[in-house]
ROBABA-164300 format. One record per residue (C-alpha): x, y, z. Coordinates in steps of 0.02 Angstrom, whole numbers, plus 32768, in hexadecimal, padded with zeros to 4 digits. Last residue first. Example, Ala and Ser with C-alpha at 12.3 -4.5 7.8 and 13.67 -1.06 7.14 Angstrom:
BEGIN
82AC7FCB8165/82677F1F8186/
//
This chain:
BEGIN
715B17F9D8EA/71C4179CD87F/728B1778D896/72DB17CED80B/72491843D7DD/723B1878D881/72E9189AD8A0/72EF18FDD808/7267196CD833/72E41997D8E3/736419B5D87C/740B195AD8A4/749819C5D892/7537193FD8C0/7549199DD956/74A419D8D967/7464192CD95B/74EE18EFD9F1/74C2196CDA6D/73FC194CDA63/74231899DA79/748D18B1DB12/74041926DB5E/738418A7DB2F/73EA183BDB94/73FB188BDC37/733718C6DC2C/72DE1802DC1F/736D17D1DC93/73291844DD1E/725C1813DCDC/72A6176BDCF8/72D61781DD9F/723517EBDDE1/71B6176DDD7D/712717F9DDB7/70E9183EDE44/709E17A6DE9F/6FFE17ECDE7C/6FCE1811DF25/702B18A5DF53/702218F1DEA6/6F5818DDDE89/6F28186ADE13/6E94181BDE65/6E2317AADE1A/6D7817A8DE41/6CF51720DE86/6C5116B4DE5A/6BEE174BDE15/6B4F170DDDD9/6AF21767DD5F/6A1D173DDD60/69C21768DCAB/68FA174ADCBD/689516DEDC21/67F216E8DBF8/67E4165FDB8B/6732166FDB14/66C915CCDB0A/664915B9DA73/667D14FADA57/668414C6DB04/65B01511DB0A/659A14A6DA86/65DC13FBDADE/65941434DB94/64DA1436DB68/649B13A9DB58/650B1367DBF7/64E01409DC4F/654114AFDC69/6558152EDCD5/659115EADCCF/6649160EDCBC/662616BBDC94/66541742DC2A/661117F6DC33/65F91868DB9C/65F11920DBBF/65691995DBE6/657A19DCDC6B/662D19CFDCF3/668B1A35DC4C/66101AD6DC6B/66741ADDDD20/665F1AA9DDA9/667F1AE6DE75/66511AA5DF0E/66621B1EDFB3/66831ABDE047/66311B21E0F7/65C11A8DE113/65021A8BE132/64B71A91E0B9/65291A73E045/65731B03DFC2/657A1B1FDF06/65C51B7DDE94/65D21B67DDD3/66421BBADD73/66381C03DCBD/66BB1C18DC28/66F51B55DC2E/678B1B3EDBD4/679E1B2FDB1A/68551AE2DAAC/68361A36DB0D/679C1A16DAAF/67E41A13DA1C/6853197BDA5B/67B11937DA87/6757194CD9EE/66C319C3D9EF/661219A0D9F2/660D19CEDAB0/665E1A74DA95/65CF1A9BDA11/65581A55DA83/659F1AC9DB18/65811B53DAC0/66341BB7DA7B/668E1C5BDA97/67261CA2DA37/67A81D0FDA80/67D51DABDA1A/688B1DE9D9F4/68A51E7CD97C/693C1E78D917/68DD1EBCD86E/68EB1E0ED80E/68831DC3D8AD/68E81D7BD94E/68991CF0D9A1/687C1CF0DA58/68BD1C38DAD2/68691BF3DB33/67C71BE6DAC2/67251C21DB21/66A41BA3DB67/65EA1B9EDB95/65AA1C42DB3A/64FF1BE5DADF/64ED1B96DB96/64F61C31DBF7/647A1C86DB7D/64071BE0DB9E/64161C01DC51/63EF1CA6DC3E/635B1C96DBCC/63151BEBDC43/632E1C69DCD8/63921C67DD58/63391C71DE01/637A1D10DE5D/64121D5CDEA9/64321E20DEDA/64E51E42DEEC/64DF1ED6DF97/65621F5DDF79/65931FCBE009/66511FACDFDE/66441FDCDF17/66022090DF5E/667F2097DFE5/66FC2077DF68/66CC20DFDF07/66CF2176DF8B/6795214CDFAB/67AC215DDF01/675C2202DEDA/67BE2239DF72/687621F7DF4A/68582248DE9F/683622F8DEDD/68C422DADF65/694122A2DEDD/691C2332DE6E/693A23B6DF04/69D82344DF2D/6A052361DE64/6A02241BDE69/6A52242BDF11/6AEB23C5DECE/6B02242ADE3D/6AF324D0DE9E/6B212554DDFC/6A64256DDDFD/6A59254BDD25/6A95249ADD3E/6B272449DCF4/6B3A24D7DC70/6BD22520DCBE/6BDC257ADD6C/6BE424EFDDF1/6C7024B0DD7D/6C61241FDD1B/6D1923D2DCDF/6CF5231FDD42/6C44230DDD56/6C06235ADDFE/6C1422D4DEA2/6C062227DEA3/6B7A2219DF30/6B1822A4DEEA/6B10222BDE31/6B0A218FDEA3/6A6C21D2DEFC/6A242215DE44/6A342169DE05/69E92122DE90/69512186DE99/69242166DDCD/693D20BFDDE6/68C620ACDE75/68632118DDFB/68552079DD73/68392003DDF5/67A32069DE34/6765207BDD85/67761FCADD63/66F01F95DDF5/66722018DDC4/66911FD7DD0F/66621F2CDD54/65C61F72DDB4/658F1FB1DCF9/658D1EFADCBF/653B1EA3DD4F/64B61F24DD5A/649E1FB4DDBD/640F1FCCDE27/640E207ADE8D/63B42076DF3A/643D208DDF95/64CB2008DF23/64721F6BDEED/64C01EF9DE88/64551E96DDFF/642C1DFFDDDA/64AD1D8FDE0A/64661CB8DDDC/64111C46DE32/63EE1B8DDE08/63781B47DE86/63771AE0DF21/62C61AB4DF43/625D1B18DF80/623C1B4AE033/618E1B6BE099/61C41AEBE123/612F1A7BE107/614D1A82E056/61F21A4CE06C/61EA19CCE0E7/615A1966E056/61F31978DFD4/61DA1A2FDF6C/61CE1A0DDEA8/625819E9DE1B/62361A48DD8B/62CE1AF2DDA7/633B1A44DDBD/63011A02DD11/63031A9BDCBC/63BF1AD6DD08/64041A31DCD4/63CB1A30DC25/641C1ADBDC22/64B71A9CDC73/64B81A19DC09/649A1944DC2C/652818D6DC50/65131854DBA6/652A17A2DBB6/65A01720DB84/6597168BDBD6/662E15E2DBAF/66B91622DBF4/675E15C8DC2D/67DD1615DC93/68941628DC70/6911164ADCDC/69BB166ADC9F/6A4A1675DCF5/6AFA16B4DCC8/6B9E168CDD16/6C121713DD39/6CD91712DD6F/6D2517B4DD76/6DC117FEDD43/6DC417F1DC90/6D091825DC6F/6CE017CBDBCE/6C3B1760DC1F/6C071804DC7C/6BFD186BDBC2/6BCC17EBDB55/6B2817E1DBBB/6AB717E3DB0D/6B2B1775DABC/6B2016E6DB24/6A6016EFDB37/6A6716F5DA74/6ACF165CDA5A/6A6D1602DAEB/69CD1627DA7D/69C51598DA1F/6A0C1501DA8F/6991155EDB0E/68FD155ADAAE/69261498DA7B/69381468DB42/688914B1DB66/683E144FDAC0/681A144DDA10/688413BED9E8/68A71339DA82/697A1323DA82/6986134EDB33/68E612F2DB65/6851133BDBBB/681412FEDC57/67691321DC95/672812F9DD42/667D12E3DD69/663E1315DE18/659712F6DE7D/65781378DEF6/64DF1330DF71/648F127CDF85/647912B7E040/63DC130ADFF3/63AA13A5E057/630A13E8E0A5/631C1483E0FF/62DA1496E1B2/636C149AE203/63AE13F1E1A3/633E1373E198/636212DEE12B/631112A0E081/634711FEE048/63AB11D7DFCA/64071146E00D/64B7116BDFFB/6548110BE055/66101150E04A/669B110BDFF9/6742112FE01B/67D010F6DF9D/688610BBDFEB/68610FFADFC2/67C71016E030/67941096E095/66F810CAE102/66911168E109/66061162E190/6605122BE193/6628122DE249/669B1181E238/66F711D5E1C3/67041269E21B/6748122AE2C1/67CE11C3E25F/67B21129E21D/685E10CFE247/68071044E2D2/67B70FD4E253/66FB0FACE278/66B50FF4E1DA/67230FADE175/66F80F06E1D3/66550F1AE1AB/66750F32E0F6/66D20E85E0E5/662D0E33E12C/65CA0E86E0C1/66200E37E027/667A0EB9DFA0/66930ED7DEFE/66150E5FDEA7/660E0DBEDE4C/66670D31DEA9/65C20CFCDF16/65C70D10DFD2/65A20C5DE028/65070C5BE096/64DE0B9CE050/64500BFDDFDA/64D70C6CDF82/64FC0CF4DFDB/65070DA9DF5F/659B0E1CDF5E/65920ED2DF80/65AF0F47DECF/660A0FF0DF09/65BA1077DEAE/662510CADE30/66AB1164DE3E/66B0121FDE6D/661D123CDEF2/663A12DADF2D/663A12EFDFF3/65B11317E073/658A1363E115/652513F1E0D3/656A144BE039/660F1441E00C/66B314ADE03D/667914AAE103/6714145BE144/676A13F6E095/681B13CEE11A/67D41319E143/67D312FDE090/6762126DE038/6739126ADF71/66B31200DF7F/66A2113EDF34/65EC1114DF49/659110A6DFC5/64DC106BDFA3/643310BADF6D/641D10D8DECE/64711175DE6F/640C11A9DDD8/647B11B9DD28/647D1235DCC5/65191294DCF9/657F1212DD00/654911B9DC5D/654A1256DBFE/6608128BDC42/663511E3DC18/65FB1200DB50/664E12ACDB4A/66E3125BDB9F/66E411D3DAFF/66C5126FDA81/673C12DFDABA/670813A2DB08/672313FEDA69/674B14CDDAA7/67201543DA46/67BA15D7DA66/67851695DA4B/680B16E8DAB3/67FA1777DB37/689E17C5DB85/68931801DC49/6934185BDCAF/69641895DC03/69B6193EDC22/6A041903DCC0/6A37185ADCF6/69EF182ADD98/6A7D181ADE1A/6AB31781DE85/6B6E17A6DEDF/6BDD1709DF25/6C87173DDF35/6D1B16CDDF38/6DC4171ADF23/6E3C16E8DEAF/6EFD1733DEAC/6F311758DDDC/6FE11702DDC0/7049178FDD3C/70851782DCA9/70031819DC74/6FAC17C4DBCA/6FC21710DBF6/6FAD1703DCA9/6F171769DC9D/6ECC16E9DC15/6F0E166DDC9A/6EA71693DD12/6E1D16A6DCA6/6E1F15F5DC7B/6E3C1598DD1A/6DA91609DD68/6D5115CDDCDB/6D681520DCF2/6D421536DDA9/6CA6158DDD62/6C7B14F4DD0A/6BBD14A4DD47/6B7F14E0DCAD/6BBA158DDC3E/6B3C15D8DC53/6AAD159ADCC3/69F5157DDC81/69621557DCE6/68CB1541DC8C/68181536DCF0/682215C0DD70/676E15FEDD85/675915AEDE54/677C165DDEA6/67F5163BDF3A/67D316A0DFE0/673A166CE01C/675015A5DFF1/680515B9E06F/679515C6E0FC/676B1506E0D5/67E4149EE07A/67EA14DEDFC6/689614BCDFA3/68971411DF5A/67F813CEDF12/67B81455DECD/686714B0DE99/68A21415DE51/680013EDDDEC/67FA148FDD9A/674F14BBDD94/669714B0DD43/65DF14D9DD85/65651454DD58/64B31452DD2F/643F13AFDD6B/63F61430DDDC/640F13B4DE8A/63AB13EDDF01/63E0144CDFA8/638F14DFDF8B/63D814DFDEE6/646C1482DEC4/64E91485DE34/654B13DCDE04/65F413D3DE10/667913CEDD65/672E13C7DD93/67931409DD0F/684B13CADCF5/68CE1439DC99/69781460DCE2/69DB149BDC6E/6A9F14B1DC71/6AE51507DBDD/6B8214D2DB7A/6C18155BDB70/6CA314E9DB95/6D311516DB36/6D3015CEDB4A/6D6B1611DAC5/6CBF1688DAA5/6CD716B8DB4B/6D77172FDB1A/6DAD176FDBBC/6DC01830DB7F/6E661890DB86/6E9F18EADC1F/6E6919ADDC02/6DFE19C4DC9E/6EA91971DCFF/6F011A09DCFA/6F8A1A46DC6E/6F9619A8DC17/7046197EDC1E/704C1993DCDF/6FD11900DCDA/70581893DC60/70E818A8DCB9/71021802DCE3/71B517FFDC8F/71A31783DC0F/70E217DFDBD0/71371877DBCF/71BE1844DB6F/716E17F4DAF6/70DC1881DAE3/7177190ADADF/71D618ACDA59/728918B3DA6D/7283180EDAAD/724D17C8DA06/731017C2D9D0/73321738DA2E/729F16DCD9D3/71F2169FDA02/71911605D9B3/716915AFDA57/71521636DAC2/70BD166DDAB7/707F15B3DAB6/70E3159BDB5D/7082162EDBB0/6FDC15DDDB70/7004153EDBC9/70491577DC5B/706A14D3DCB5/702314B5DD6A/705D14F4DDF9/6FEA14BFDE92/6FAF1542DF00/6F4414F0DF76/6F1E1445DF5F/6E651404DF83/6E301359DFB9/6DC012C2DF77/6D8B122EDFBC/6D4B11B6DF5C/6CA41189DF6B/6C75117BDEC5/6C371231DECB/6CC7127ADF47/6CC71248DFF2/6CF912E2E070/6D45128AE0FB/6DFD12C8E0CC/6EAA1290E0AB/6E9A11DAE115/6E16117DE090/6E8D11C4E00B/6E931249DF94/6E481270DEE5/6E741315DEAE/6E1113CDDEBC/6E85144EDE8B/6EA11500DECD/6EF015A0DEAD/6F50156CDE00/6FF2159BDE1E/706815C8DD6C/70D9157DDD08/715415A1DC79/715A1659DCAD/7194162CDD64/721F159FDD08/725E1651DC9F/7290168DDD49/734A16ADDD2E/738A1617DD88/73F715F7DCEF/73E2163EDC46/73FA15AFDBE1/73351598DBF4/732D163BDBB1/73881623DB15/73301585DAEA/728315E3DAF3/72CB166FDA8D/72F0160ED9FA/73951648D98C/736C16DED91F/73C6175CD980/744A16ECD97B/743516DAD8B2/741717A5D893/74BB17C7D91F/7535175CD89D/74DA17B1D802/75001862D841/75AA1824D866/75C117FDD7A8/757E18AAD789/75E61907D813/768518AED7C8/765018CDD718/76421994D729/76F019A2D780/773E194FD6F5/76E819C1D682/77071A3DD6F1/77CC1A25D6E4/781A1A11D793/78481AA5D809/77961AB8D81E/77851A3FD8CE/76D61A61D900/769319B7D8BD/77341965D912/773B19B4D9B3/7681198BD9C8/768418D9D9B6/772618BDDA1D/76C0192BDAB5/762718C0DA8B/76891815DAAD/76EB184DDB3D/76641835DBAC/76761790DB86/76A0175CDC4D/760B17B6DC88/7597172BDC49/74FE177DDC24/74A71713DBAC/74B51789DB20/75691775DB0F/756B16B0DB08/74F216D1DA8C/757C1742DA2F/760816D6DA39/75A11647DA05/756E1696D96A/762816BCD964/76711626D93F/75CB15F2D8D4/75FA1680D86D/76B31661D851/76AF1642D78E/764A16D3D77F/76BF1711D7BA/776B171FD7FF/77DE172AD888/78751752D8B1/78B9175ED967/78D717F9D9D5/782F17EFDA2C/77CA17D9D991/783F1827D8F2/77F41832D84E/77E517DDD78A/774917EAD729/77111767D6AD/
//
């Protein structure tokens, strides 16, 4: 035990440490009225008129006083603290919230017809601040990352925001995919004539947004539709937020932004996916499609917004032929049946058909329209059509169905996550991802440039051709270049070409060299040039170059390029020489060299082989015509082209179960956070104040006592 004096009286410890442990926090927590508390401390430990032994217990037994305040739970000592802004870090403003109102807040219903309303800036709990905190000491406010993250400080921290840390995704709670699969199968036409082959959509985007002009600008091959995460981007807005809450103390301000961009580097992945189309729809999709319509009224799928989308003035048939009861000999309609004639007379008669319906002689009943096929041939400028025209089968596929569109994307969401890591984990924006993925079911093979080249050098002279004394568009390639009556060829005009660039070097080097002025140390007189005249020495060299250049050029500008029919040598010379690598490799001796391949070889490759070679030839090509230059490349011949194609209902079980997904990545930016000073809020101002006042009272009272900073951490963990 150590006796001492505290303000005149005696003292003693340990058996006064909780006497003091109060003294102390009371000390920390500003109150001006214990100031006299440090100056009592440090009189004592600096007071060497009494033994050092003595001396040496006193600062120990204080040193284990300070240890236990500084030890004492920081969310307790806070909340003591007054108005000193520790309630700002407990909560934060969540920019808006959809809650269920009442019939007088707003007329907006929400989806049981409740109306709903949205609060603007409503403080909510800071649950991930509050976890930080929960396990904190006094002592832990010497810590630069608690501090910080009290204070709001936390984007100053980090240099600039580029360095903020990563959203982790992965945590994300609510990472489930949306998918939208449905396909809408409609009969093919030819002429008219129904082809008993079927072409294959997503039923939402055939039934929904196609509506006349709107057919020339959407391509029907979407068949998957697959958002990430689903239907929870307030969720996530919820989520970042805080995430930037968390690591700079600090409220981010959201801005909506609505930005659609392709994602680059994989705009199109391939994946080999057979498809099992379920045995019951299988055996529906038979019956439809097999069946003969009779005469009578089918269910159609009626829009007054479908315009010109199908063919003539007719709509698909989606559901069964309504059955029209029989009379029984007294003129009473028999129970059996759907409907009586009398009953369909007055649908016709009722006064909400609009002008449409009663163009096309579409009625409803129970909200389905139905719509009267005979099968009889009508005239239509001069073209024989069947009204029974477009007949669609829908397919629906079950979310638990093996082996199907939902089952490729429970298996590659994973992978379509991890492949756009990058826009998921940015801190300060808020991305969804889409993926749309289109069924294939016909492979075939683009033909080469050489097989190209034969069969276009084959093709004969149309009737207008021959007449005219033309041939038919023909592969050319530069034979020569004519300069006079000299031919050079392709090659030697090429060293023509470098030679020029090579002297325009030569003259410009000289200019700079009389521009500049002698070399510094040459005199007129020293080796420099024989003449003693250095700059008339290198004008008369600049002139003699100047002039050999200058009649070059003249030479190279006179030149005619000579074209003519490529031949099947050339062409096959241009096809052995298709690609070259992108990038050279280096032999043992340093020397780079660029390797050239035929476009089967490139064709045989992988894909991801593939990408390593870029096409070594153009091809140009105009319109008659038109001023627009086309341009390929050796990668527009030869390759492997997908399809959707058509199927039948033999047909349409195996060609499922050779289907390839060509899927196309979409990132949408729903908005961005901004941290900037003047609209962050600029931190928790008073407890970032309080935050500094006490960690200067701290840092007085561990030197006092000497306190290590590696002690500290071992007394109260990191």
């Amino acid at each position: 035990m150590v006796v001492f004096k505290w303000q005149l009286l005696p003292h003693s410890l340990p058996d006064e440490a909780d006497w003091f442990e109060n003294e102390f926090r009371d000390y920390l927590s500003g109150d001006s009225s214990r100031s006299y508390v440090k100056d009592n401390l440090e009189s004592l430990v600096d007071d060497y008129d009494i033994e050092e032994s003595v001396r040496e217990e006193l600062i120990s037994e204080f040193k284990k006083v300070i240890i236990n305040v500084l030890k004492s739970p920081l969310n307790d000592f806070l909340s003591d603290g007054g108005d000193n802004g520790f309630r700002q870090f407990l909560n934060r403003k969540k920019t808006t919230e959809t809650v269920e109102g009442n019939e007088n807040d707003t007329d907006k219903l929400g989806p049981k017809g409740k109306p709903k309303m949205k609060v603007k800036d409503l403080e909510v709990a800071n649950v991930s601040n509050s976890k930080f905190i929960a396990n904190k000491k006094i002592g832990h406010l010497m810590s630069d990352n608690v501090a910080n993250r009290l204070k709001g400080d936390g984007v100053s921290a980090y240099g600039t925001l580029d360095d903020l840390p990563d959203f982790d995704f992965d945590d994300f709670d609510d990472l489930d995919a949306g998918v939208s699969v449905q396909l809408a199968f409609e009969e093919a036409l030819h002429k008219g004539e129904p082809t008993g082959n079927y072409t294959y959509t997503h039923k939402k985007k055939h039934f929904k947004e196609w509506g006349g002009s709107a057919m020339k600008k959407v391509k029907p091959t979407t068949h998957i539709e697959v958002t990430i995460p689903s239907d929870k981007v307030e969720k996530l807005i919820d989520a970042q937020s805080e995430h930037l809450h968390e690591i700079t103390g600090q409220t981010p301000t959201y801005k909506k932004e609505s930005r659609r961009l392709v994602v680059q580097g994989q705009e199109t992945e391939i994946y080999d996916y057979p498809i099992v189309i379920p045995a019951k729809q299988l055996e529906e999709f038979h019956l439809n499609a097999d069946n003969t319509l009779g005469n009578g009224y089918y269910e159609v799928d009626f829009k007054d917004t479908f315009g010109d989308v199908y063919s003539g003035t007719s709509f698909p048939i989606i559901g069964e032929k309504l059955a029209f009861k029989d009379k029984r000999n007294d003129g009473a309609y028999m129970e059996s049946g759907d409907i009586s004639e009398f009953e369909w007379t007055k649908l016709q008669s009722n006064q909400n058909r609009t002008k449409l319906m009663m163009t096309e002689g579409v009625v409803e009943k129970d909200g389905k329209y139905y719509k009267f096929f005979d099968g009889s041939k009508t005239e239509d400028s001069g073209t024989t059509v069947k009204e029974t025209t477009r007949r669609v089968i829908v397919i629906d596929f079950d979310e638990n169905d093996p082996d199907s569109p939902y089952s490729f994307v429970k298996t590659h969401t994973d992978a379509f996550i991890r492949m756009n890591k990058g826009y998921f984990n940015d801190p300060l924006v808020v991305n969804t991802l889409t993926v749309k993925g289109s069924i294939k079911t016909v492979q075939s093979q683009a033909p080469t440039f050489a097989a190209q080249v034969d069969t276009t050098h084959k093709r004969k002279p149309s009737q207008e051709q021959k007449d005219e004394g033309e041939e038919p568009d023909r592969y050319e390639t530069l034979k020569y270049i004519l300069i006079g009556k000299r031919k050079y060829s392709v090659e030697a005009f090429k060293k023509l070409q470098k030679k020029a660039k090579d002297l325009e070097k030569v003259v410009a080097d000289l200019d700079s060299k009389i521009k500049a002025g002698p070399p510094k140390g040459e005199r007129p007189s020293s080796p420099f040039n024989e003449s003693g005249d250095w700059k008339k020495e290198l004008q008369i060299n600049s002139d003699k170059e100047s002039k050999e250049l200058k009649q070059l050029q003249s030479k190279i500008n006179s030149a005619k390029h000579i074209w003519g029919k490529l031949s099947p040598i050339e062409a096959e010379r241009i096809s052995n020489n298709a690609f070259k690598q992108k990038e050279p490799t280096r032999g043992k001796d340093g020397k780079e060299t660029w390797q050239t391949i035929s476009e089967k070889d490139y064709n045989s490759l992988p894909k991801e082989e593939q990408k390593k070679y870029k096409s070594a030839v153009n091809v140009i090509s105009t319109q008659a015509g038109e001023s627009a230059v086309n341009v390929k490349d050796m990668t527009d011949f030869g390759q492997t082209k997908l399809s959707v194609g058509q199927v039948s209902s033999r047909s349409l079980a195996v060609d499922f179960s050779k289907a390839k997904i060509e899927c196309n990545f979409f990132i949408q930016t729903h908005g961005k956070f901004d941290m900037s000073s003047k609209k962050r809020g600029g931190g928790n101002y008073k407890l970032s104040n309080f935050v500094d006042e006490i960690k200067v009272y701290i840092n007085d009272l561990i030197e006092l006592v000497e306190v290590t900073p590696s002690e500290l951490v071992t007394e109260i963990g990191g």
